[in-house]
C-alpha positions, 0 to 999 in steps of 0.5 A, a space after each residue: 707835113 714834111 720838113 727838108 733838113 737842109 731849109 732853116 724853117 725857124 725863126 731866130 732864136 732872140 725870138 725863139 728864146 723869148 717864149 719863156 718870157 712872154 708877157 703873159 702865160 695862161 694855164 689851165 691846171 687841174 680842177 680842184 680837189 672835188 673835181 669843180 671849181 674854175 681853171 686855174 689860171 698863172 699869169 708870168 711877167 716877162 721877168 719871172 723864169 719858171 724852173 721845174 726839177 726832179 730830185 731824188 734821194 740815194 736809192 732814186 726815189 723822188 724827195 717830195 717833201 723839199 721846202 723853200 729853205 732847202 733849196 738855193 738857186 743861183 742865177 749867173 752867180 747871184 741869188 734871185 732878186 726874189 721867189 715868187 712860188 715854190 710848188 711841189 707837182 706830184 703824179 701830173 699829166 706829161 706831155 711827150 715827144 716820141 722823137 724816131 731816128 729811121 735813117 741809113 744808120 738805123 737799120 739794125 736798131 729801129 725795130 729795137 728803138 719801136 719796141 721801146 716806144 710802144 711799150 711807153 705808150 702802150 703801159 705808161 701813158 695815161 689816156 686820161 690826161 696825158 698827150 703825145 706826138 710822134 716825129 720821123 726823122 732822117 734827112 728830113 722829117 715830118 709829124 707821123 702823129 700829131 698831138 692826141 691822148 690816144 696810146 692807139 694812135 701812137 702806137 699805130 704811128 710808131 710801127 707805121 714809120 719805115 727805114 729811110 723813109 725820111 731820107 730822100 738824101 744820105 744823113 741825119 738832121 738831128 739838131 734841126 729835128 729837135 729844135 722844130 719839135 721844141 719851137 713848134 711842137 711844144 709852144 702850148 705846152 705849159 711847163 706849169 702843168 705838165 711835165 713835157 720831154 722828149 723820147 729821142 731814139 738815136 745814134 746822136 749823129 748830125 751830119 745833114 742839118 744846118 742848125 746847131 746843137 746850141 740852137 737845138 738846146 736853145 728852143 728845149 730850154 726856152 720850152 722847158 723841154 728835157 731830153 730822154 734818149 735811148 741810144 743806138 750803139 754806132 759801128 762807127 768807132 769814132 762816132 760823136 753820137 754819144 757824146 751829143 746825146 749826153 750833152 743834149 740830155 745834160 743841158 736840158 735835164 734829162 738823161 741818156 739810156 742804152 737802147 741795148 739793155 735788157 728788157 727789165 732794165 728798159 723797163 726801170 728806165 721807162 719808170 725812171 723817165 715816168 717818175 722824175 717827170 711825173 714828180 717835179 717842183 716849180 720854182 718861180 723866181 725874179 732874176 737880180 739881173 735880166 737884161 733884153 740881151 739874148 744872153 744865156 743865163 746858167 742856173 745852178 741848184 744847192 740842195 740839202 745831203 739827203 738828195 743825191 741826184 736832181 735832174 734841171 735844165 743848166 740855163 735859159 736864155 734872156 729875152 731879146 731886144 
């Protein structure tokens, strides 16, 4: 499947946004401890937000052991009308979009940015329970691996792209890449079970797309969708890359690592993205004001001394009338 950059193939984001909100979300969970039992099942009404974190203490190890008391949310400046859950998810299955930049500006960095990618798959993905899809993108983009459980697959996805060849024109449709990966890639992806990201390999720069960054973070937030990126250095001394991939990765709880790094320190970062979304707690809550107004919602996290660092996306958007 291949989608032209320069075509808005998405519907509107009062309705992309909404997904969050959907009067009902169904989730098979894992089987219980012994393995049997009936699915679980998690039924959301159209008011509760699901909020999933990381936190870490000073020396970057997860902090599991968080209780409800701890932790303060606020929603727009106020606390929630009421917490509906808080759970601590440890070592679940993750759901991962392998996201390969292979336009013009590429060419002296997909083999590093491949290299990357395949040692994910190749060491970190668990053929047991976790799943991934790989994406191509330049000018235009298309599915090179569907979802599947298979780190063979994926591998074989990842060396199989080429330079430039989503490129029948000059540029990069980034934002449009992202948001068609988050709208429709990752709308049965249930943030209540796995921990879903995308890996994004990228110079950060968007210069062919028609839909904006703000659209872009819109569907990863509605999705609860963090953005890891590696980036590629750019000989463009004024490039605006670095400062986009900070933003896309700050907004939607991730992070930003250095494509360039030495091979131990790719690895710590693989750990790294392995562990803050193998390891997270959910919290369910009602908002004291959620209006069908399309409107952002900014979420702020207090947490006691002893986390240092917490990875959460900055907000949602309500749903529309």
């Amino acid at each position: 499947m291949r989608i032209e950059g320069r075509r808005r193939m998405y519907l509107p984001l009062a309705l992309a946004v909404a997904l969050l909100f959907r009067c009902a979300v169904t989730a098979g969970a894992q089987a219980g401890p012994a393995g049997g039992g009936e699915p679980f099942r998690l039924k959301l009404p159209v008011n509760e937000v699901v909020l999933t974190f990381h936190a870490a203490d000073e020396h970057g190890l997860p902090v599991n052991d968080l209780k409800l008391d701890e932790v303060r949310v606020l929603d727009n400046g106020h606390e929630p009308r009421r917490t509906v859950a808080f759970d601590s998810l440890l070592d679940r299955p993750v759901r991962a979009g392998i996201m390969l930049d292979t336009s013009e500006s590429m060419q002296r960095a997909l083999a590093r940015s491949k290299a990357i990618a395949e040692q994910f798959a190749g060491k970190l993905f668990r053929q047991s329970s976790d799943q991934a899809f790989v994406m191509d993108f330049g000018f235009s983009s298309e599915m090179a691996q569907v979802w599947t459980p298979e780190p063979a697959r994926i591998t074989r996805a990842i060396r199989n792209v080429k330079l430039k060849g989503m490129n029948p024109l000059e540029g990069t449709d980034i934002f449009g890449t992202i948001f068609r990966a988050c709208f429709y890639g990752f709308d049965k992806a249930n943030p209540t079970v796995t921990g879903n990201f995308l890996l994004l390999f990228s110079d950060g720069e968007d210069n062919a797309g028609q839909v904006t960054m703000e659209e872009a973070l819109g569907a990863c937030q509605s999705s609860n969708v963090a953005i890891y990126a590696f980036r590629v250095r750019s000989d463009n001394v004024d490039s605006t890359g670095p400062r986009t991939l900070a933003r896309l990765a700050e907004k939607t709880g991730g992070r930003v690592f250095d494509a360039n790094e030495s091979g131990q320190a790719v690895w710590d970062d693989l750990k790294t993205i392995e562990g803050e979304m193998r390891n997270q707690y959910r919290l369910v809550y009602v908002p004291a004001e959620l209006k069908p107004d399309g409107s952002f919602h900014r979420i702020e996290l207090q947490f006691p001394d002893r986390v240092k660092r917490f990875e959460v996306r900055t907000g949602y958007y309500a749903p529309g009338q």
